[in-house]
C-alpha positions as CSV (number, residue, x, y, z in Angstrom):
1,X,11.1,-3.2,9.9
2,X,11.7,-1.3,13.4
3,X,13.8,1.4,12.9
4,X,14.5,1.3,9.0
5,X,14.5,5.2,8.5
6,X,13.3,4.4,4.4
7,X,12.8,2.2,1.4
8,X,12.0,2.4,-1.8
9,X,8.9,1.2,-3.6
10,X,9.3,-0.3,-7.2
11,X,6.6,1.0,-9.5
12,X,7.2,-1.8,-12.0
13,X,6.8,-4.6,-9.1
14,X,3.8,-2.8,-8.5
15,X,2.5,-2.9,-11.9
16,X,3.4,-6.7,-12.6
17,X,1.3,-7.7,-9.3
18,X,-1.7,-5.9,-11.0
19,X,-1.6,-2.4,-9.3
20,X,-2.8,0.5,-11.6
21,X,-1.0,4.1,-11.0
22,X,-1.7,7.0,-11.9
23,X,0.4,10.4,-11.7
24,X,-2.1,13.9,-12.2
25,X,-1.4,17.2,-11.1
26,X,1.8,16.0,-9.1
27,X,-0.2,13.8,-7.1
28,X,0.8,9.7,-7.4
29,X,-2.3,7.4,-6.8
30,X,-1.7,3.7,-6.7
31,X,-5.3,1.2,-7.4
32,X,-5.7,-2.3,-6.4
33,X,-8.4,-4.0,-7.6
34,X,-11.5,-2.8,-8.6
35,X,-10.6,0.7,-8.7
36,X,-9.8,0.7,-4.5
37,X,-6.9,3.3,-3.7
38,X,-4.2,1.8,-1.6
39,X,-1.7,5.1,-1.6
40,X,-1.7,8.5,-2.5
41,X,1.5,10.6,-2.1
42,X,2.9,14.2,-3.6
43,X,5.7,15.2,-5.4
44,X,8.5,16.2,-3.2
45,X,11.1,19.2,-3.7
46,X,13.3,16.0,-4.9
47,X,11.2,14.8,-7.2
48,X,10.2,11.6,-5.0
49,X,6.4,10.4,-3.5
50,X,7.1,10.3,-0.3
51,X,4.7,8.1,1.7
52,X,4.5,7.2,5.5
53,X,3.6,3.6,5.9
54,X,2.7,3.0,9.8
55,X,3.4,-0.6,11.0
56,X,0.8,-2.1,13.1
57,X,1.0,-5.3,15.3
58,X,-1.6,-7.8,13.8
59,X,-3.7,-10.4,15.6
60,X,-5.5,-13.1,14.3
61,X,-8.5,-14.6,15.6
62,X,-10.4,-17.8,15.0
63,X,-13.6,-19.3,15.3
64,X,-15.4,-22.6,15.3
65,X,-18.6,-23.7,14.1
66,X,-19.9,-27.1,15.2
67,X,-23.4,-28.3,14.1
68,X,-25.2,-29.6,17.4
69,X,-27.0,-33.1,16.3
């Protein structure tokens, strides 16, 4: 994804993975479950939501648990 200037976000795939939206006052919300808001973007001059989506580098970390006898 470095470097890609924009993409577009389908509202349906959205909807089929269980994501609720919800367009008031020129203002697009999207939910995931129970009710948590994942984006929130405003109508654009071109009649787009434009949204800035930051890439971070993850990490994962692990731990182990072992029962001493």
């Amino acid at each position: 994804m470095s470097g890609m200037k924009s993409n577009l976000l389908s509202l349906g795939q959205l909807l089929e993975k269980g994501f609720v939206m919800k367009i008031e006052d020129n203002v697009l919300k999207v939910y995931a479950s129970k009710k948590r808001l994942v984006l929130k973007a405003h109508l654009s001059k071109n009649r787009t939501f434009k949204v800035r989506i930051d890439v971070m580098e993850h990490e994962c970390l692990a731990t182990v648990v072992r029962k001493s006898e």
